[in-house]
KOLMI-394939 format. One line per 2 residues: number of its first residue (from 1); their letters; for each residue y, x, z of N, C-alpha, C, O. Coordinates in Angstrom, 2 decimals, m for minus. Atoms other than C-alpha are relative to their C-alpha. Example, Ala and Ser with C-alpha at 12.3 -4.5 7.8 and 13.67 -1.06 7.14 Angstrom:
1	AS	m1.19,0.89,0.00,m4.50,12.30,7.80,1.20,0.90,0.00,1.18,1.94,0.66 ~ m1.19,m0.82,m0.06,m1.06,13.67,7.14,1.09,m0.77,0.73,2.20,m0.26,0.90
END
This chain:
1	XX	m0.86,0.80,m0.86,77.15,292.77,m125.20,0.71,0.92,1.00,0.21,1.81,1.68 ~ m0.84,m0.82,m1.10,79.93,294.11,m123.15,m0.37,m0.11,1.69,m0.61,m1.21,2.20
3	XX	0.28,0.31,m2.00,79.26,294.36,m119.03,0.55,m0.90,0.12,0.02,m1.99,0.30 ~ m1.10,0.84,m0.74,82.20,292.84,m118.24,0.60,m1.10,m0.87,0.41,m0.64,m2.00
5	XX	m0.83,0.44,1.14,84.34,289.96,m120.42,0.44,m0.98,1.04,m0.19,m1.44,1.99 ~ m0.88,0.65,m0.69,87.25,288.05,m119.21,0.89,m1.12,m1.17,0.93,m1.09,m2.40
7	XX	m0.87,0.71,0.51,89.68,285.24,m119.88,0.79,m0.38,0.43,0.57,m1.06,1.43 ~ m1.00,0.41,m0.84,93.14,284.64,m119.13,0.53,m1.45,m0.15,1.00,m1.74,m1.25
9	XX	m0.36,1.30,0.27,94.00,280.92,m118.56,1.43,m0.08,0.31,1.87,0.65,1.20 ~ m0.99,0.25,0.38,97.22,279.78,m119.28,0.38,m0.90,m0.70,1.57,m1.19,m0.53
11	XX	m0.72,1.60,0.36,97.62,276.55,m121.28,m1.82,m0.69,m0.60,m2.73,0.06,m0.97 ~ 1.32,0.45,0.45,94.39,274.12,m122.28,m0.58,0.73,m0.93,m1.63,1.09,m0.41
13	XX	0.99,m1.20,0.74,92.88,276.51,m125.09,m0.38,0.98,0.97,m1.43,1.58,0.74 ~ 0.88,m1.58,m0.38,92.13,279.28,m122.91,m1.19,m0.66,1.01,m2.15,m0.01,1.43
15	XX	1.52,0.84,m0.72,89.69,276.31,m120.89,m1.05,0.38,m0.88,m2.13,0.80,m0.45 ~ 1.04,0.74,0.31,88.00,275.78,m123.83,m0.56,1.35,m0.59,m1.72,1.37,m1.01
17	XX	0.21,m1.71,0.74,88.07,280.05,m125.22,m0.73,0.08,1.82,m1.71,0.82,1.74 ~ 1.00,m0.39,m1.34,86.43,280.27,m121.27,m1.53,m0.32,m0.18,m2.54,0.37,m0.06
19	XX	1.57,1.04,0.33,83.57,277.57,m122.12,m0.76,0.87,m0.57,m1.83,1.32,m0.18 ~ 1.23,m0.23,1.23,82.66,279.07,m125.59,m0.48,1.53,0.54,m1.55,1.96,0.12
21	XX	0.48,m1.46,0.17,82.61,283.00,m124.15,m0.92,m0.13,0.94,m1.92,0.58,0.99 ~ 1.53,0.06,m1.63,80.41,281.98,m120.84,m1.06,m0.76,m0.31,m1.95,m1.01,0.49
23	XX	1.14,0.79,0.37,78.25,279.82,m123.28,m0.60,1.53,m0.46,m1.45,2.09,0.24 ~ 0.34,m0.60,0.54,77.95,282.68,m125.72,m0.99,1.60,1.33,m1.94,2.35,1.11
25	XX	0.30,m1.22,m0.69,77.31,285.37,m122.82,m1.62,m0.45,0.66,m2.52,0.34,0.96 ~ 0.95,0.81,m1.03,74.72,282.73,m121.04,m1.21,0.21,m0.72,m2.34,0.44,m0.29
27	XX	0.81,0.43,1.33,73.12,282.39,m124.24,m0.54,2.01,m0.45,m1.63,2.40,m0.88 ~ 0.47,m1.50,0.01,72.84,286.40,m124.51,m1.09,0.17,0.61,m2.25,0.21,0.19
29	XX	1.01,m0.19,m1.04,71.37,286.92,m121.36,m1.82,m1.00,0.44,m2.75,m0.63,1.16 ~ 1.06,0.65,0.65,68.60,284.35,m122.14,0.09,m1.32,0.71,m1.01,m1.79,0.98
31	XX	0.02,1.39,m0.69,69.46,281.10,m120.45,0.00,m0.97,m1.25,0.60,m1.03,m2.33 ~ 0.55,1.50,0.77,67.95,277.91,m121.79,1.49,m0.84,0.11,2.47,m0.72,0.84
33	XX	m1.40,0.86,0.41,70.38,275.07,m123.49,0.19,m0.54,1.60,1.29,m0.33,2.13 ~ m0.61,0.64,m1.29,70.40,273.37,m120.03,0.74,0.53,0.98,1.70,m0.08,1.43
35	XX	m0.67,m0.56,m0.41,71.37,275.95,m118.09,1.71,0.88,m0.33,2.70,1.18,0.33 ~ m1.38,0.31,0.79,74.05,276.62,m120.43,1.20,m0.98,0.26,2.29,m0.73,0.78
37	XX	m0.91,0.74,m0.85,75.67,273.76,m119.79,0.52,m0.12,1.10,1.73,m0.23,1.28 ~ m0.69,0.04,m1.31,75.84,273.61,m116.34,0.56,1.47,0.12,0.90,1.47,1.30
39	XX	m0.89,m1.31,0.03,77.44,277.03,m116.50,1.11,m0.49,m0.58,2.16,m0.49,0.06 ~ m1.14,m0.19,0.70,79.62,276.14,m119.28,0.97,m1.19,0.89,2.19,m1.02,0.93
41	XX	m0.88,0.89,m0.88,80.80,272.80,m116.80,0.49,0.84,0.62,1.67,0.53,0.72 ~ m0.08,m0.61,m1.71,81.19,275.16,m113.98,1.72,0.79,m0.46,2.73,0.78,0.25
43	XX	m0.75,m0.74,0.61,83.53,277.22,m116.25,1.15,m1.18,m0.38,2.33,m1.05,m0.04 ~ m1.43,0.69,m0.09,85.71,274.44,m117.14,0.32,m0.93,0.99,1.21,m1.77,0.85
45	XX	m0.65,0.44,m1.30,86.04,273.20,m113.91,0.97,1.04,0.81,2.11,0.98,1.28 ~ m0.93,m1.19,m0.66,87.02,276.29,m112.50,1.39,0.62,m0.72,2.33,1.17,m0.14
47	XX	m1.19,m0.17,0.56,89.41,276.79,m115.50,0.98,m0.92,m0.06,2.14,m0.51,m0.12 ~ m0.60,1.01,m0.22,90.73,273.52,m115.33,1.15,0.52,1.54,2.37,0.61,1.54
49	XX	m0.62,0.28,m1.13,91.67,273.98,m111.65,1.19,0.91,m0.41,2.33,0.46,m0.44 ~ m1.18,m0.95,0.03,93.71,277.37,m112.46,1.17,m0.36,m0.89,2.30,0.12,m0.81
51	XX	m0.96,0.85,1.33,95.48,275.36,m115.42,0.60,m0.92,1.03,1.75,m0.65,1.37 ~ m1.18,1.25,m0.46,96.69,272.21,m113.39,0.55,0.52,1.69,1.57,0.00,2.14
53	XX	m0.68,m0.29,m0.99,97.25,273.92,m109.98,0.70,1.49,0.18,1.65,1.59,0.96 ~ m0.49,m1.44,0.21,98.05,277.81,m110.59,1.00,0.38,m0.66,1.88,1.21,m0.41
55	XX	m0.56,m0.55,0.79,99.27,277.56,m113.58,m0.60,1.27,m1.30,m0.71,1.06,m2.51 ~ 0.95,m1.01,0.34,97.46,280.91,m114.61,m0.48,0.58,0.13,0.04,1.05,1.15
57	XX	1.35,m1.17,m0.95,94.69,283.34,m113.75,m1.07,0.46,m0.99,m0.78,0.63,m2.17 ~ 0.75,m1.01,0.60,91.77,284.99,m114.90,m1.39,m1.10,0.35,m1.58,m1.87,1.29
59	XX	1.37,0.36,m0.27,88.23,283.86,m115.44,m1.33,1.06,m0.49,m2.00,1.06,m1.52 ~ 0.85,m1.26,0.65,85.99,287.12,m115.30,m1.80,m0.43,m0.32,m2.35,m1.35,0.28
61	XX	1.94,0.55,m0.25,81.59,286.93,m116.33,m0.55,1.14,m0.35,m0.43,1.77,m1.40 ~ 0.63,m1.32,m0.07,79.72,289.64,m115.55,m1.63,m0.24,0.38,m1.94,m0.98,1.31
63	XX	1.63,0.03,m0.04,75.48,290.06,m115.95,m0.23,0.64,1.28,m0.07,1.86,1.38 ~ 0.45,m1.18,m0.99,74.43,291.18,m112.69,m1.83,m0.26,0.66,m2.64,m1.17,0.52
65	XX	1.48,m0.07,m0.38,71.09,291.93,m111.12,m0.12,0.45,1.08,0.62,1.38,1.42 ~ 0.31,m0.20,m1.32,69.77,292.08,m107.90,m1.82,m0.39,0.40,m2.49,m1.33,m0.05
67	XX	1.15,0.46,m0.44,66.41,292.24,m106.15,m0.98,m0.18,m1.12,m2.11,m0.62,m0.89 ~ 1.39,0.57,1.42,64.41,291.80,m109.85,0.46,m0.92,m0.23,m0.42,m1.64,m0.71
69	XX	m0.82,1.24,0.29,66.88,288.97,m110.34,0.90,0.45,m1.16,1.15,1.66,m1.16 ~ m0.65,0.04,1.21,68.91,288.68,m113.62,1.26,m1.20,0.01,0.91,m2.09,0.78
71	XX	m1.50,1.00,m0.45,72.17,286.37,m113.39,1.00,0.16,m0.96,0.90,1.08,m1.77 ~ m1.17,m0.46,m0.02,75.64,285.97,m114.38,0.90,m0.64,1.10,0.80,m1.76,1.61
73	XX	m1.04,0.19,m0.67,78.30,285.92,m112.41,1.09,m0.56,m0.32,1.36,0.34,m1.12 ~ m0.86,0.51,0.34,81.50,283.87,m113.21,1.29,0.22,1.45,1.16,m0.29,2.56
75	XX	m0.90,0.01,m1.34,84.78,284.90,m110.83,1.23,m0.42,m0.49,1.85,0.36,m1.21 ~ m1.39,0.81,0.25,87.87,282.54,m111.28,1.37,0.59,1.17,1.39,0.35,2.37
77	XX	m0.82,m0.09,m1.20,90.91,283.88,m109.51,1.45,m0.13,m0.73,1.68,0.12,m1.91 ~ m1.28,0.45,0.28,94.66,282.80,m109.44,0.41,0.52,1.28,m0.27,0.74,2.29
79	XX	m0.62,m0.40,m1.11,97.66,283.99,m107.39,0.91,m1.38,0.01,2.01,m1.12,m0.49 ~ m0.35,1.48,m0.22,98.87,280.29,m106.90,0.09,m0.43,0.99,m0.37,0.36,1.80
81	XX	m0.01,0.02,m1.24,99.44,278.67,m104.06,m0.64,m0.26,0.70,m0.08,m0.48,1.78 ~ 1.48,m0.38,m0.48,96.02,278.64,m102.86,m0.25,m1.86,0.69,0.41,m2.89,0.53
83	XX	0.65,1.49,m0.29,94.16,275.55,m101.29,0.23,0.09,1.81,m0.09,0.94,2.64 ~ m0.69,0.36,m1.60,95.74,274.08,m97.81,m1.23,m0.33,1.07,m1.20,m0.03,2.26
85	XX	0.49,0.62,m0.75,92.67,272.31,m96.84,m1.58,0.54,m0.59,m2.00,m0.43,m1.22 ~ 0.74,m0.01,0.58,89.38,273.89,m98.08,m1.24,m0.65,0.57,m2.14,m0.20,m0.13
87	XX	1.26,0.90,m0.57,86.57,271.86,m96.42,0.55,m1.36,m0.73,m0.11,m1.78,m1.68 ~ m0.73,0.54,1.14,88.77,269.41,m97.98,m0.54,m0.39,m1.47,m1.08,m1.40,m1.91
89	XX	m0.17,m0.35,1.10,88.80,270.66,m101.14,m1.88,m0.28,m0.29,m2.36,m0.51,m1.40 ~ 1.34,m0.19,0.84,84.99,270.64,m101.31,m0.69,m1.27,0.72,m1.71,m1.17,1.40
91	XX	0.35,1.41,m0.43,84.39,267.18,m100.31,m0.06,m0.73,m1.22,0.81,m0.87,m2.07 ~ 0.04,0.83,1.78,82.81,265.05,m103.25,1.11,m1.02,0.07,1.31,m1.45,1.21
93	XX	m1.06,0.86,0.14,85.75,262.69,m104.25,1.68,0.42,m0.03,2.56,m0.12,m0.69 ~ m1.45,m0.40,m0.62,88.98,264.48,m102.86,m0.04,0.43,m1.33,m0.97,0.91,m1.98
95	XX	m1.07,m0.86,1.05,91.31,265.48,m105.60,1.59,m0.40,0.26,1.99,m1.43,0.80 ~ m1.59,m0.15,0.14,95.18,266.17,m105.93,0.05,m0.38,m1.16,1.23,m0.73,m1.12
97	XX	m0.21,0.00,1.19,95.13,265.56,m109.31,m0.11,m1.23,m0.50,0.52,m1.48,m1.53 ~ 0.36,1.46,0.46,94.06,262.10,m109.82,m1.02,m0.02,m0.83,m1.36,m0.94,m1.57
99	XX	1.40,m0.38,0.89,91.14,263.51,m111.40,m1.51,m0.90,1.26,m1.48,m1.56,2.30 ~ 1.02,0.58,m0.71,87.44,262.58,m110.45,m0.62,0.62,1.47,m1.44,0.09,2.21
101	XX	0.49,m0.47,m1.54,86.98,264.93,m107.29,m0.98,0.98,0.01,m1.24,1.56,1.07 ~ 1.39,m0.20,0.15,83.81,266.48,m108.81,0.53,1.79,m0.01,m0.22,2.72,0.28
103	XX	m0.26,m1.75,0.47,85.64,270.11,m109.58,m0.77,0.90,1.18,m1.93,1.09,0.83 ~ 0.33,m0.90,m0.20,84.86,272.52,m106.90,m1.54,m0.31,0.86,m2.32,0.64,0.92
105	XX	0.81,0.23,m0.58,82.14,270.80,m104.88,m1.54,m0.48,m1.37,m2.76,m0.52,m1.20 ~ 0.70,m0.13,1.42,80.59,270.22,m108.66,m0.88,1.46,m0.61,m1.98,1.81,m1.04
107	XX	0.78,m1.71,0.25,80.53,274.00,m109.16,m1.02,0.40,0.98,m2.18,0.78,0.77 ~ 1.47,0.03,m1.19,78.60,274.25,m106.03,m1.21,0.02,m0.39,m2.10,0.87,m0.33
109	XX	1.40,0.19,0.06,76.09,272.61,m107.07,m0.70,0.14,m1.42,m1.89,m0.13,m1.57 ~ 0.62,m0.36,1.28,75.57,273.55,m110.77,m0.49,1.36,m0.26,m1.12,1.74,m1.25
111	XX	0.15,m1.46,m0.36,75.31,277.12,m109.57,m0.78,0.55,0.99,m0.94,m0.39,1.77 ~ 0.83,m0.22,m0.82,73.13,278.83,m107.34,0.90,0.77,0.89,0.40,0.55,1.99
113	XX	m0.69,m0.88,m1.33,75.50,281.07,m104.98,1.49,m0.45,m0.80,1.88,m0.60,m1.96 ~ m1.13,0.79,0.21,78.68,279.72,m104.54,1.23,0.63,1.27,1.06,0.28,2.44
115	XX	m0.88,m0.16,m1.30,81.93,281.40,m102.32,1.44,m0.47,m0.44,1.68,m0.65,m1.64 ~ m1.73,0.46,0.07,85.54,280.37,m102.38,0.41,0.55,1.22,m0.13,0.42,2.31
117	XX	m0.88,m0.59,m0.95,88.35,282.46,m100.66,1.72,m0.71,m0.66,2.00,m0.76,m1.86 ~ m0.99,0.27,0.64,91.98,281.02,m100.88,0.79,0.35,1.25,0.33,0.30,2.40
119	XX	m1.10,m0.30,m1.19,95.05,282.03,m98.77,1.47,m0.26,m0.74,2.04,0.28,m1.69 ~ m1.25,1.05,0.28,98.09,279.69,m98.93,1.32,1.41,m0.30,1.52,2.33,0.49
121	XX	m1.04,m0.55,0.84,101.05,281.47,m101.17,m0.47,1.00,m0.38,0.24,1.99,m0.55 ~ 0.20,m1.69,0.94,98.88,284.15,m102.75,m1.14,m0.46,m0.71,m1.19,0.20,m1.75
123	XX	0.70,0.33,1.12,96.06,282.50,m104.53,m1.48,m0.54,0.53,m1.66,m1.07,1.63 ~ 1.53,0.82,m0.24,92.23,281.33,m104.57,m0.94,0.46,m1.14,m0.82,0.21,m2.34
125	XX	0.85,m0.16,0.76,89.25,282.82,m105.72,m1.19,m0.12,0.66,m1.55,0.04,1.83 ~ 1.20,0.95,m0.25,86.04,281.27,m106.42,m0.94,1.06,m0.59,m0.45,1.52,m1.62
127	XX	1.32,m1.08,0.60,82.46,284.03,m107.26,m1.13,m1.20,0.04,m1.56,m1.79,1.04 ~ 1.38,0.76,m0.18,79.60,281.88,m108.42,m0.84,0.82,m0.95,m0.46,1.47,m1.92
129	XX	0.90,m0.37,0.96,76.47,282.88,m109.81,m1.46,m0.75,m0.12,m2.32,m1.06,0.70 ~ 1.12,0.72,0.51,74.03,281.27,m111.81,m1.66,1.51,m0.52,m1.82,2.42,m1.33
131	XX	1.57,m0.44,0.35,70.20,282.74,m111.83,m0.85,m0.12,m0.74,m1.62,m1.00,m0.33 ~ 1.08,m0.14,1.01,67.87,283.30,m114.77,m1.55,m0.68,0.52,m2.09,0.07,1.34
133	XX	1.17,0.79,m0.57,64.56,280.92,m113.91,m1.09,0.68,m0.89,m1.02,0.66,m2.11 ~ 0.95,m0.51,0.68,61.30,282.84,m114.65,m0.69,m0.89,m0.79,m1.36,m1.60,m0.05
135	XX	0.61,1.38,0.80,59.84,280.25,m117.44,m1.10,0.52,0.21,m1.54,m0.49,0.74 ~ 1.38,0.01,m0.63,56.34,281.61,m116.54,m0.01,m1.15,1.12,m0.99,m1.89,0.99
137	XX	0.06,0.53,m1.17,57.23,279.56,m113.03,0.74,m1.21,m0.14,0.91,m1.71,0.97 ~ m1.21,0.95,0.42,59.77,276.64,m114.63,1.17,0.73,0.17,2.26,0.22,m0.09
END
């Protein structure tokens, strides 16, 4: 497996080419089907957003380790016109889109470390990372 692997979003396929490479990478690094999923949501939420408000961007996933910890990392970033209101933005319900609201305050919580940086006319990027659960301990 490569360190690093990326995906550039740009029209609905590259959501769903995000999903299958952050399943397949999840699925490397040894995460159980459940945790899978909530990764692979997290991934098309975050690709979603760069699709209906950016336009286009990048969705990088990188294995990292810290402390005796094992992870991946998922970093979504767009140079778009970034988010006006972010407390806002991460309020369950709020959406621009007419969507269900659940996108970034969703990733939050399907992930274990969670930051968002956005600055109005240059873009918005989101670093989350999901943690490997010792199955000795659940």
């Amino acid at each position: 497996m490569k360190n690093e692997s990326s995906v550039k979003i740009y029209s609905e396929w590259d959501i769903v080419a995000a999903r299958q490479l952050g399943r397949e990478i999840a699925k490397e690094l040894g995460f159980g089907t459940v945790d899978q999923t909530r990764i692979t949501t997290a991934i098309s939420e975050l690709a979603r957003n760069i699709y209906l408000y950016a336009g286009k961007g990048e969705i990088h996933f990188e294995p990292v380790n810290s402390l005796g910890k094992r992870g991946l990392q998922i970093i979504a970033f767009d140079h778009g016109p970034g988010i006006q209101d972010i407390r806002r933005a991460m309020e369950d319900g709020f959406s621009t889109s007419d969507g269900l609201g659940a996108g970034l305050p969703g990733v939050k919580r399907l992930m274990d470390e969670f930051d968002l940086t956005s600055t109005l006319g240059e873009g918005t990027t989101v670093q989350a990372v999901k943690w490997l659960r010792d199955r000795r301990f659940g």
